[in-house]
Backbone bond lengths (Angstrom), bond angles and torsions (degrees), N, CA, C in turn:
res aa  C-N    CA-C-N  psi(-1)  N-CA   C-N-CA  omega(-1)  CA-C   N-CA-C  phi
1 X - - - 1.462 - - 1.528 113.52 -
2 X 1.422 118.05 -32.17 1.719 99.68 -175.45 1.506 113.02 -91.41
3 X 1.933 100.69 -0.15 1.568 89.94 177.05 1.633 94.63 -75.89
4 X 1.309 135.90 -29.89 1.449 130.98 -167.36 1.027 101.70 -75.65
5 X 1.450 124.07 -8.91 1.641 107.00 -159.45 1.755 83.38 -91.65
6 X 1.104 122.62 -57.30 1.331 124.92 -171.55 1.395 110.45 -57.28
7 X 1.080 126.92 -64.74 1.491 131.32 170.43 1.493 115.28 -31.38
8 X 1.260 122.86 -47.25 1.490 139.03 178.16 1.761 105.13 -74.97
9 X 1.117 124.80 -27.98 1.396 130.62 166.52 1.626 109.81 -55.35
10 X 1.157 94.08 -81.21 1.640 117.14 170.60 1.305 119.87 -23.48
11 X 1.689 105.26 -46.73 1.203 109.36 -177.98 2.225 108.15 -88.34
12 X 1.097 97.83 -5.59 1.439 108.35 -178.76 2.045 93.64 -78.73
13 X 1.041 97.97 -79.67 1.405 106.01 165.98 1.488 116.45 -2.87
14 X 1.073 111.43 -69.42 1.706 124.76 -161.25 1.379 114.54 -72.99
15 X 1.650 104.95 -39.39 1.694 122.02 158.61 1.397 116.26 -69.12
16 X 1.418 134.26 -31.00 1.156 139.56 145.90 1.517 124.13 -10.34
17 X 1.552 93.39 -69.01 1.635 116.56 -169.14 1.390 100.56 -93.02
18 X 1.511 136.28 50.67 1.457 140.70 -168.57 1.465 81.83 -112.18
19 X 1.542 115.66 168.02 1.508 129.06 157.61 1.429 126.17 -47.98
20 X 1.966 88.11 -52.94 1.384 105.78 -163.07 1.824 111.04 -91.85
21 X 1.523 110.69 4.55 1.303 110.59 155.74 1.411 119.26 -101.75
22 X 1.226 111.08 -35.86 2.005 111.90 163.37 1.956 109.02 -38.68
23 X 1.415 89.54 -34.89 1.601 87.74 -166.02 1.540 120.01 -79.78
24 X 1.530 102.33 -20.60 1.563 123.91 -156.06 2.166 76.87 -88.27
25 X 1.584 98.45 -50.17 1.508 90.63 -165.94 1.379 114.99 -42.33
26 X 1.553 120.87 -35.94 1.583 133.07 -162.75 1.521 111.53 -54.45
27 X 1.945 103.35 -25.52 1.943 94.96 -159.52 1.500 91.19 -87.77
28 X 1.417 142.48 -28.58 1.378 115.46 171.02 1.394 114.77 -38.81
29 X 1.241 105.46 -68.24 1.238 119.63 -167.43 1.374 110.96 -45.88
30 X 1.534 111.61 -44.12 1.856 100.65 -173.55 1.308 100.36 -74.07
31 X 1.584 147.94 -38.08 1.548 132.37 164.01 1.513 99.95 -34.82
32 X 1.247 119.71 -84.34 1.371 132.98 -147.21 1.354 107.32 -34.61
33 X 1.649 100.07 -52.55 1.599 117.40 -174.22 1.989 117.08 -57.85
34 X 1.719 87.67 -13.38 1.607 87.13 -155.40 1.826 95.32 -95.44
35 X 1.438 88.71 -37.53 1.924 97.27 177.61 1.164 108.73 -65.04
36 X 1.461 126.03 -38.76 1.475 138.09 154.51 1.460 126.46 -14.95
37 X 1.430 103.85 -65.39 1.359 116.44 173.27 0.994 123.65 -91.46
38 X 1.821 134.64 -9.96 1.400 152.54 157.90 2.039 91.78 -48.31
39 X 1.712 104.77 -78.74 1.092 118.79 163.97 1.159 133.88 38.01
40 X 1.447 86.56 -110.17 1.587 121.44 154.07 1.223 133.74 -49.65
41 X 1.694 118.27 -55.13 1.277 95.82 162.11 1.270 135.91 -105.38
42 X 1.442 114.17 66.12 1.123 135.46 174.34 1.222 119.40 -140.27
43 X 1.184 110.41 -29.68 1.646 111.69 169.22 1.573 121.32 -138.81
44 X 1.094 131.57 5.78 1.058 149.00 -178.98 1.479 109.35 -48.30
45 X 1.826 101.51 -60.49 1.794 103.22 -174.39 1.438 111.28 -59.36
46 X 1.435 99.31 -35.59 1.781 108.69 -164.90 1.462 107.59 -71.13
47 X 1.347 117.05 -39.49 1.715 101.11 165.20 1.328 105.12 -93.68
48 X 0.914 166.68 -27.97 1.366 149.38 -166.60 1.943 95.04 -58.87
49 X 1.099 120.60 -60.58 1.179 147.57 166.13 1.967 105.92 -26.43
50 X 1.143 85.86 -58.55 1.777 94.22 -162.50 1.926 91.31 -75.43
51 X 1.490 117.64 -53.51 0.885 132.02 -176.28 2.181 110.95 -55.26
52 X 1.353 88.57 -25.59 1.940 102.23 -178.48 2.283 95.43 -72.83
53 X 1.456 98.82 -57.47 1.128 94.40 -172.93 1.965 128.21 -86.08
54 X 1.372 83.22 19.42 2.331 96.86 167.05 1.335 74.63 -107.43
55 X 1.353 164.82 -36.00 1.446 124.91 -129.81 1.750 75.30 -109.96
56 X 1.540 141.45 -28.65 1.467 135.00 -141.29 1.745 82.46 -104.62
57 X 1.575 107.31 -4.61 2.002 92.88 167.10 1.327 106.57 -101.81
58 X 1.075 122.07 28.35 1.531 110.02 173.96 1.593 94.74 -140.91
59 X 1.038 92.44 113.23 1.689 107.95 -176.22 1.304 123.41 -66.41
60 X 1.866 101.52 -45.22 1.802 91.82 177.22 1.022 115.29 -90.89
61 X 1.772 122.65 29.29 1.083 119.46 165.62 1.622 106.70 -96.28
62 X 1.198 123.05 -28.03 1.468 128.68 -173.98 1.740 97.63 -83.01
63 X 1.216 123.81 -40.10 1.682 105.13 -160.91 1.643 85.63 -94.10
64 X 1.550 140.23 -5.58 1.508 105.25 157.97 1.592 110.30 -84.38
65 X 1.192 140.53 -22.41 1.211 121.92 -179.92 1.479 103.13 -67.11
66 X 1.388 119.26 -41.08 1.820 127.15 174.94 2.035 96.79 -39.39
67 X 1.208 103.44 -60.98 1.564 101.81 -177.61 1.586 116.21 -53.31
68 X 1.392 107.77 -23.89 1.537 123.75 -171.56 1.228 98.02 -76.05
69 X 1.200 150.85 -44.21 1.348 164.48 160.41 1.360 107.44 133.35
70 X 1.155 124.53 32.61 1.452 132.57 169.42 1.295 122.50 -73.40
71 X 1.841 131.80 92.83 0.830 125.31 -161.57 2.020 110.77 -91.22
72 X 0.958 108.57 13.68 1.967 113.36 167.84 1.427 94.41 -141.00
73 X 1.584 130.77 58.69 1.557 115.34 -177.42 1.581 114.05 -46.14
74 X 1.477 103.80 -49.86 2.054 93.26 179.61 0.942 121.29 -82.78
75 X 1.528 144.02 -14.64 1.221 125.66 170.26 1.656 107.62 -70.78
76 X 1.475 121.82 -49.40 1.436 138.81 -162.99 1.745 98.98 -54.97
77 X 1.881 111.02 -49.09 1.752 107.04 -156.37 1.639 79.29 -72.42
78 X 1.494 124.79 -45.11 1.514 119.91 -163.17 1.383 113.12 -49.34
79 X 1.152 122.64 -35.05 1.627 122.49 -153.15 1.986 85.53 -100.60
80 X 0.859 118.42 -25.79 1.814 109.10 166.73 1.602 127.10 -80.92
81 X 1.478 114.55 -35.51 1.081 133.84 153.23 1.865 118.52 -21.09
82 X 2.021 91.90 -83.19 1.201 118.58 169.80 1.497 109.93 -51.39
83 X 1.065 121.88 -35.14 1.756 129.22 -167.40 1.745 92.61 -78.65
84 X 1.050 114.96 -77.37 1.346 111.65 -173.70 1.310 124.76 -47.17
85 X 1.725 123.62 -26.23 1.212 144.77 -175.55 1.966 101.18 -62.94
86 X 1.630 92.97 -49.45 1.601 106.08 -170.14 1.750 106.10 -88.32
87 X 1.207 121.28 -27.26 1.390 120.77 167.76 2.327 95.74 -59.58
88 X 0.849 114.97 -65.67 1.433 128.06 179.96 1.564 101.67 -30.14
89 X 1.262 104.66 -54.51 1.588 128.18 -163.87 2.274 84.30 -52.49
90 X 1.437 91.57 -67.80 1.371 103.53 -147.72 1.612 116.15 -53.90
91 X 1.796 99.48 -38.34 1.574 103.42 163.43 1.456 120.62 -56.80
92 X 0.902 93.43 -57.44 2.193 96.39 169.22 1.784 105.26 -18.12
93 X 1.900 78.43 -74.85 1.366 68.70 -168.15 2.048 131.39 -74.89
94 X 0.977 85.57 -10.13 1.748 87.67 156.80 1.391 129.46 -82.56
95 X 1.335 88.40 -13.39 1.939 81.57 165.93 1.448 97.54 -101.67
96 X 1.214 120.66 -11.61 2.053 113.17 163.06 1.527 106.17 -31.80
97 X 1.683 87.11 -81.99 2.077 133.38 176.18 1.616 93.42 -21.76
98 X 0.853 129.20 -69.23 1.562 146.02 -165.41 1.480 106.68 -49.37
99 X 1.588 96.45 -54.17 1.582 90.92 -176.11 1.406 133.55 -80.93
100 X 1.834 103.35 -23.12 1.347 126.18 172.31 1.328 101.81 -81.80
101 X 1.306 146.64 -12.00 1.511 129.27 -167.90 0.925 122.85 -147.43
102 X 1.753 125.83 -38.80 1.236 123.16 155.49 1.743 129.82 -76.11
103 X 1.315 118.50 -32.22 1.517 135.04 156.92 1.691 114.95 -30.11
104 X 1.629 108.31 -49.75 1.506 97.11 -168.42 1.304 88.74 -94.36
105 X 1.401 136.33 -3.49 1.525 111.85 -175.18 1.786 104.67 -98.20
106 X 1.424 106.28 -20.79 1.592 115.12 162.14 1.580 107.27 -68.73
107 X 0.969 147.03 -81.72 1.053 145.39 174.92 2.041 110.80 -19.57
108 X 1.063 113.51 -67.96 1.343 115.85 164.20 1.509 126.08 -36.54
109 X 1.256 110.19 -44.34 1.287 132.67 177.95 1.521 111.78 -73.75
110 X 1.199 149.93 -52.59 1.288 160.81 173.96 1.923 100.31 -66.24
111 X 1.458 120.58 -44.44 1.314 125.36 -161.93 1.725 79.89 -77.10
112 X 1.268 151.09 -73.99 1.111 155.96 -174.89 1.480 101.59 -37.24
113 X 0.938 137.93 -72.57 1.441 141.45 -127.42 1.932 94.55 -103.96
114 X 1.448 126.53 -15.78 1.255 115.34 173.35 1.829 102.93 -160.15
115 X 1.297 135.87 -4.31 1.441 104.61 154.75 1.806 97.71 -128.32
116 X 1.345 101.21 84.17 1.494 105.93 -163.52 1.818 91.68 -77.35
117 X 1.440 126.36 -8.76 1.536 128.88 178.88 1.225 111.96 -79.39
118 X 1.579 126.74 -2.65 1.458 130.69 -143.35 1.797 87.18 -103.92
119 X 1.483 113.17 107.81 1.208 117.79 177.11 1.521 122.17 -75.01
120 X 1.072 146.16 121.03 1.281 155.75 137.19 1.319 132.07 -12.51
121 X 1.114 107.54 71.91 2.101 122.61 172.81 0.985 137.52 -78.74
122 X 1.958 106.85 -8.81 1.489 101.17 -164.75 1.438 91.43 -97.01
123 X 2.054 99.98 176.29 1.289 111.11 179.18 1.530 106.93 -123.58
124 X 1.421 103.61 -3.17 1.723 115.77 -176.68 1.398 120.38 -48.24
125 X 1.183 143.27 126.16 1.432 141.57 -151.42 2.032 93.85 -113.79
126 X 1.074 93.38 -176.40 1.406 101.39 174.22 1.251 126.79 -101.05
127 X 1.187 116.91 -9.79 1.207 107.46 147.69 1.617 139.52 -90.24
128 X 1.165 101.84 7.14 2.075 122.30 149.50 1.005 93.16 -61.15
129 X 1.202 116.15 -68.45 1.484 122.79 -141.44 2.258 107.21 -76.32
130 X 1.149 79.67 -22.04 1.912 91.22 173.97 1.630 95.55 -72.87
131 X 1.358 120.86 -62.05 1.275 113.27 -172.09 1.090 124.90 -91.48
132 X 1.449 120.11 24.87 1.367 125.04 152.91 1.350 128.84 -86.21
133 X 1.455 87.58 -34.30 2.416 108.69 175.29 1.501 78.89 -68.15
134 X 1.821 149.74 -60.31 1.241 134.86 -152.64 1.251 106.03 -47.02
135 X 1.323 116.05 -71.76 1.348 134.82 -160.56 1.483 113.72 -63.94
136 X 1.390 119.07 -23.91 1.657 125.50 160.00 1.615 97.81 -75.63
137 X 1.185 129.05 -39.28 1.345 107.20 170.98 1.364 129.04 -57.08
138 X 1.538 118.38 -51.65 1.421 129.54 -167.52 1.358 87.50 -53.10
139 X 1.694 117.31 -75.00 1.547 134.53 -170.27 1.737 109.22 -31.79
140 X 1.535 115.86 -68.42 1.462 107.98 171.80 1.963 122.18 -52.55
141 X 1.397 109.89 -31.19 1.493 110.12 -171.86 1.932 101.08 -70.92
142 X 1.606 103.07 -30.41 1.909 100.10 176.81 1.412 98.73 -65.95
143 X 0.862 133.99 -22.44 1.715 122.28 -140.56 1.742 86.37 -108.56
144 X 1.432 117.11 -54.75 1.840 120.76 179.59 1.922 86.45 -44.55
145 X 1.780 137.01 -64.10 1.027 120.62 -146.13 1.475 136.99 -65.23
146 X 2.037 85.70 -38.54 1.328 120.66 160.12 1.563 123.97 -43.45
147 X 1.593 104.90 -40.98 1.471 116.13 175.34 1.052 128.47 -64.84
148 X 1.799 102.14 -34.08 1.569 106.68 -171.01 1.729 128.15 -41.71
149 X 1.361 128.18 -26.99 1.165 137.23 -178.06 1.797 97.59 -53.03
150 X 1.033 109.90 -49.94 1.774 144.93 -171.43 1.869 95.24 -54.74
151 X 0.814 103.74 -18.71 1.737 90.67 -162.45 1.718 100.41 -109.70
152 X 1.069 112.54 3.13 1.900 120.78 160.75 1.767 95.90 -69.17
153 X 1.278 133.17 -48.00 1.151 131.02 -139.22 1.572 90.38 -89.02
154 X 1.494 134.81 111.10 1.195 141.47 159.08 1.907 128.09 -13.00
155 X 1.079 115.04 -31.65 1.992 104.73 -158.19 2.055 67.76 -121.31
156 X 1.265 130.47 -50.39 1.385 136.18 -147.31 1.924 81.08 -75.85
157 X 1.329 109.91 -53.18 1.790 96.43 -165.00 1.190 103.62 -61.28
158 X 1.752 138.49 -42.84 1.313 119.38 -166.45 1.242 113.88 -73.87
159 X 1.482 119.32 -7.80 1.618 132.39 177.84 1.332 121.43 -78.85
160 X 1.451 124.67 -51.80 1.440 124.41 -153.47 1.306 104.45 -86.54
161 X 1.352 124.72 -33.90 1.812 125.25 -166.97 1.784 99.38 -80.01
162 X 1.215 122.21 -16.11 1.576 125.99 -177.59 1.479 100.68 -84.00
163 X 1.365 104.66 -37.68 1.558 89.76 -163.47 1.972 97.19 -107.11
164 X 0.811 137.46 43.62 0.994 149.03 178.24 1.629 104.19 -117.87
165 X 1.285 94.02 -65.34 1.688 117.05 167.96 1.676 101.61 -41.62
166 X 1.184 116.30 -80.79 1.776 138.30 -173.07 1.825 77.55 -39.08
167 X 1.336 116.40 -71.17 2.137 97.83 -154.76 1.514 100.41 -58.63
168 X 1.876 118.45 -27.15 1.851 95.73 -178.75 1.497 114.75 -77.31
169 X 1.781 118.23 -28.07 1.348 95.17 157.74 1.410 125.35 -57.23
170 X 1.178 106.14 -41.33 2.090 96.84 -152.73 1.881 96.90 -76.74
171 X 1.349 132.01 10.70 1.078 133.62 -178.89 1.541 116.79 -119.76
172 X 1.228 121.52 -9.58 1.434 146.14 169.01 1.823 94.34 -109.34
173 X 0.828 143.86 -15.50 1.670 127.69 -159.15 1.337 101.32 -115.95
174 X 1.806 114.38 -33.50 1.544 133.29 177.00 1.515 97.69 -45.37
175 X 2.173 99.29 -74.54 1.361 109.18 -145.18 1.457 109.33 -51.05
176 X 1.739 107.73 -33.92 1.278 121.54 -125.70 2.281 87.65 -96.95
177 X 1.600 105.10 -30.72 1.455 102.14 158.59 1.531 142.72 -55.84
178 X 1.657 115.04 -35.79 1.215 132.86 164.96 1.248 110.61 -83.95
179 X 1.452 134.12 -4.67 1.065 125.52 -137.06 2.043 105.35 -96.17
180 X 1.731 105.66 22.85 1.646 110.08 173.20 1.646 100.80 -154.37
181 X 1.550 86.04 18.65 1.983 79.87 -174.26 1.801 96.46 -125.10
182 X 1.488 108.68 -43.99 2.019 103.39 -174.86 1.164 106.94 -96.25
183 X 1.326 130.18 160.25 1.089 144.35 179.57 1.936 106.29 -99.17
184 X 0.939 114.33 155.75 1.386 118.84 -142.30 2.165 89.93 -63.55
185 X 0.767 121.18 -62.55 1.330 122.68 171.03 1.330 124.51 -27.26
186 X 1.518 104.71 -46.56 1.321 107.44 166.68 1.661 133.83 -89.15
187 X 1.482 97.47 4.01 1.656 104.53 179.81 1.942 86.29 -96.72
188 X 1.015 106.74 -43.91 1.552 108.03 -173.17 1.699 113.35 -55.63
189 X 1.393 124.16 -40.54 1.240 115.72 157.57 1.429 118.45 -72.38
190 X 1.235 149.55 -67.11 1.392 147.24 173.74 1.770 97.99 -22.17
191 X 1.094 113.46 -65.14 1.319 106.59 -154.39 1.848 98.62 -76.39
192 X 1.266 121.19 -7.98 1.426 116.24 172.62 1.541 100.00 -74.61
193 X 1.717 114.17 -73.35 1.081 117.87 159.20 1.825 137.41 -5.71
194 X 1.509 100.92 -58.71 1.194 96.90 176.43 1.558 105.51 -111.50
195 X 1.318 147.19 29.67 1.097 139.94 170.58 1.551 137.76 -25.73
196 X 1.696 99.62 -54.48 1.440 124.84 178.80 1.611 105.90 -76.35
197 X 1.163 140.10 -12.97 1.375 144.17 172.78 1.184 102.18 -83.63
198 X 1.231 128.76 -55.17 1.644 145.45 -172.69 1.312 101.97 -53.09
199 X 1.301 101.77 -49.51 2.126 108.60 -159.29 1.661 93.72 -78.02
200 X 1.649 122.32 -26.21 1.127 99.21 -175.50 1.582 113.39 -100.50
201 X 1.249 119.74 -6.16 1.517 124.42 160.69 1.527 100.05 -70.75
202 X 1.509 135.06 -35.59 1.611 89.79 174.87 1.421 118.99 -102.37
203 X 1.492 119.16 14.70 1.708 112.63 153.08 0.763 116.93 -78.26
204 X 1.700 135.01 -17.90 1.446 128.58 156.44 1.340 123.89 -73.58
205 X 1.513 122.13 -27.61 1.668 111.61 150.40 1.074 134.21 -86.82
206 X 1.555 117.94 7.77 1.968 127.98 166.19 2.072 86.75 -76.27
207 X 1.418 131.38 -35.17 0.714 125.15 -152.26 1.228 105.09 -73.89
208 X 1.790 114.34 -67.76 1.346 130.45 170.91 1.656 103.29 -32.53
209 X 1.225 126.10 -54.54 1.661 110.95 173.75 1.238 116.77 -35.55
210 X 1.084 107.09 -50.77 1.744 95.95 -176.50 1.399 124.69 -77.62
211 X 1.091 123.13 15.67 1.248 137.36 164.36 1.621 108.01 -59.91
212 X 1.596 121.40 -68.46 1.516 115.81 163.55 1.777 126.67 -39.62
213 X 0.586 126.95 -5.11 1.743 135.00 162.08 0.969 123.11 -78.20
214 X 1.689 124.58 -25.89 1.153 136.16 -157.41 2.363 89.86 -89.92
215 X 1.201 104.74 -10.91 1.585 102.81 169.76 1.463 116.42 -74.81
216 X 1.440 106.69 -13.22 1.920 110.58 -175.11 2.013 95.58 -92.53
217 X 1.372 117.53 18.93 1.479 89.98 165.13 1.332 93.76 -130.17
218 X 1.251 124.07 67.59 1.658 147.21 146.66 1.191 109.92 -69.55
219 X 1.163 143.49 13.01 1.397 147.00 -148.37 2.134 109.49 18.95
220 X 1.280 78.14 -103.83 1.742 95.90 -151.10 1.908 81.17 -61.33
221 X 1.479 105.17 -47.78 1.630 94.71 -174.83 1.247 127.03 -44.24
222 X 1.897 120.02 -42.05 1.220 133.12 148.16 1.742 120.29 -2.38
223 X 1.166 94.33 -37.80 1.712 83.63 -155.92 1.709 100.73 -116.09
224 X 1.491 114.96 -25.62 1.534 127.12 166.46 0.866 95.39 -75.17
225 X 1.323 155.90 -4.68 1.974 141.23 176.10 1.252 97.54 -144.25
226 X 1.456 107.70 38.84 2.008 103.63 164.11 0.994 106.20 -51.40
227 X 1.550 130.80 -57.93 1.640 128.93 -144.56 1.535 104.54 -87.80
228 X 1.477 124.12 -19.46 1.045 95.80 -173.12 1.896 91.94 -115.96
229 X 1.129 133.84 1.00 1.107 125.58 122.03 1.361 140.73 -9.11
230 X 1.378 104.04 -68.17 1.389 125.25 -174.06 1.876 114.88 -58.76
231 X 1.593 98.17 -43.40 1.311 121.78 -171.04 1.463 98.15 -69.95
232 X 1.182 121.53 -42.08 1.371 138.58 -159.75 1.676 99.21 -72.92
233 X 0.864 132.71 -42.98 1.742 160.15 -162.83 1.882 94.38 -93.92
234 X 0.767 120.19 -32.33 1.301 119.60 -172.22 1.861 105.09 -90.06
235 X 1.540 128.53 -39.24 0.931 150.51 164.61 1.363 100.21 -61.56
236 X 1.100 118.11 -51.95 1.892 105.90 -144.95 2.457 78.15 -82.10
237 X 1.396 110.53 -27.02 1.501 117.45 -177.88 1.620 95.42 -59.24
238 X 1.337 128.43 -57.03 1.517 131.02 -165.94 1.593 93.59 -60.23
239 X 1.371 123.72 -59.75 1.261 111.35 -173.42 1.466 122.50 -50.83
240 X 1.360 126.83 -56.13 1.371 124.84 160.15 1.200 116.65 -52.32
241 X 1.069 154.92 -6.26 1.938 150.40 148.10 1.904 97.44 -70.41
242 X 1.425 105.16 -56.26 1.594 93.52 -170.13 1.452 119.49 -70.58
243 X 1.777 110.08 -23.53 1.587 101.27 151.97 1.736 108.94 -62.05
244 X 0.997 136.27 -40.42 1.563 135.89 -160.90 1.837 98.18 -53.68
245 X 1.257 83.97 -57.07 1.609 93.19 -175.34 1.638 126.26 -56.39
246 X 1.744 107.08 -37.07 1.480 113.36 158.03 1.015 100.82 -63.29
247 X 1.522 139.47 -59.64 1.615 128.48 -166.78 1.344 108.47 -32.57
248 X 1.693 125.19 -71.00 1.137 131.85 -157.14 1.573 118.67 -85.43
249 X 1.300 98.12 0.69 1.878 120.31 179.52 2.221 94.76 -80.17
250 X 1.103 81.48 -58.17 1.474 100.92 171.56 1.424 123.10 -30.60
251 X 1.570 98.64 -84.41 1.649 113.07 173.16 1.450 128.40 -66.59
252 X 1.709 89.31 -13.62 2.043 85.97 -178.52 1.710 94.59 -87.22
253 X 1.406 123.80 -53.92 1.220 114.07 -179.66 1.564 124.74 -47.83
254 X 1.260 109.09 -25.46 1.386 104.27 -179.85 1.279 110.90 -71.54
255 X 1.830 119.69 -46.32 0.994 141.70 -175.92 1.740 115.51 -43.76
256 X 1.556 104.16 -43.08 1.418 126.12 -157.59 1.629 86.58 -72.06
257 X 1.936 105.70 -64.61 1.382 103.90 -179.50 1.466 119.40 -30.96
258 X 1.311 107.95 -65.00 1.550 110.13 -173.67 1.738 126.91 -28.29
259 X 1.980 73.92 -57.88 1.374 78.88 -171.37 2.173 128.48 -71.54
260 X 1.223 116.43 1.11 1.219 150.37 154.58 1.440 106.35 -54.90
261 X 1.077 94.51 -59.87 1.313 104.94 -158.08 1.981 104.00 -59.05
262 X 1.515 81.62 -56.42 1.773 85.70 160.78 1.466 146.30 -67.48
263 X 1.102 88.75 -15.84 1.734 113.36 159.73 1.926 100.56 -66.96
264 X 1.191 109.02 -69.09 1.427 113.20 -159.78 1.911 94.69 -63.14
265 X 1.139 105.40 -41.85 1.784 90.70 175.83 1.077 142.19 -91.93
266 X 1.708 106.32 3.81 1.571 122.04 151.48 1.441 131.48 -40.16
């Protein structure tokens, strides 16, 4: 398994850097970018605002940031709060985009171009497969909120939001790879089968996401190239999901083959 896992990377990689996946990466991003700026100016003042006056009723929340040297504590925690809330918002929904649009056209693309023998069993439609990424969404967004207490604690915060993240990819990226090639029996063993490979290929791509963030500690530049920053971080995010999705397009098809294969020579 970790020679496939790597091998299947590699080969994610290379399809990655194709034309016609650079291009596929762009439409997250132009939703994201567009709800983005819908967003904001539409609701931005009204919670920043609503969000300024819960933080100015809780007092020892304002005189420790005052000790912090925070000279606007509620406007400043409000407008990061709300920011991070809607940055949160926006990945969601690009790893939605990803799974509904780029997934079946990755999947197609990899099944064509190297197991063009790999016959077609499933009967799963797309709208399973829409309300299956939902329901891994709702399910992962309780579990990120529930946690939050969890993410003060140093070794536990850099841990729990990655791998929370990593099980809603590898459970949205699984279904949504087999999801015109196995027949339900056979996606249900593979993915029992390979579970622990899966769960740890997508804490290693919750991880690689956060790699784009690492452009907001530019200091002073940070904040003169927010916007196109932001866009930039959101792109370089689509690309690491649409590699995620070759990754696991990769290893499940191979996986599926195999396991056929051992069926037929039993």
């Amino acid at each position: 398994m970790p020679g496939l896992i790597v091998q299947s990377a590699w080969r994610a990689l290379l399809d990655t850097l194709r034309a016609r996946m650079l291009l596929l990466s762009l439409l997250p991003l132009a939703a994201a970018a567009l709800l983005g700026i819908l967003g904001h100016a539409l609701f931005w003042s009204a919670w920043t605002t609503a969000t300024s006056l819960w933080i100015g009723s809780q007092g020892w929340l304002v005189d420790a940031l005052q000790a912090m040297g925070w000279s606007q504590p509620q406007r400043g925690l409000a407008a990061m709060l709300v920011g991070a809330l809607g940055i949160a918002a926006l990945l969601l929904l690009s790893l939605l985009l990803v799974s509904a649009f780029v997934m079946p056209a990755a999947a197609a693309f990899v099944a064509r171009s190297r197991y063009g023998l790999l016959e077609r069993r499933s009967s799963t439609q797309l709208v399973q497969s829409l309300l299956w990424s939902v329901g891994i969404t709702v399910a992962g967004t309780a579990l990120l909120a529930v946690s939050l207490p969890l993410w003060i604690i140093p070794v536990i915060g850099l841990a729990i939001a990655p791998l929370i993240w990593g099980w809603m990819t590898a459970q949205m990226f699984a279904f949504d790879a087999m999801a015109s090639f196995a027949t339900v029996a056979e996606r249900r063993q593979i993915l029992r089968t390979h579970r622990w490979p899966l769960l740890a290929m997508g804490v290693a791509c919750s991880y690689l996401g956060l790699l784009p963030t690492l452009l907001f500690g530019l200091g002073w530049w940070a904040l003169a190239l927010l916007p196109v920053l932001m866009l930039l971080a959101l792109w370089l995010y689509a690309l690491v999901v649409t590699f995620a999705a070759l990754w696991f397009v990769h290893y499940l098809l191979a996986a599926l083959l195999a396991a056929r294969a051992c069926v037929q020579s039993a």
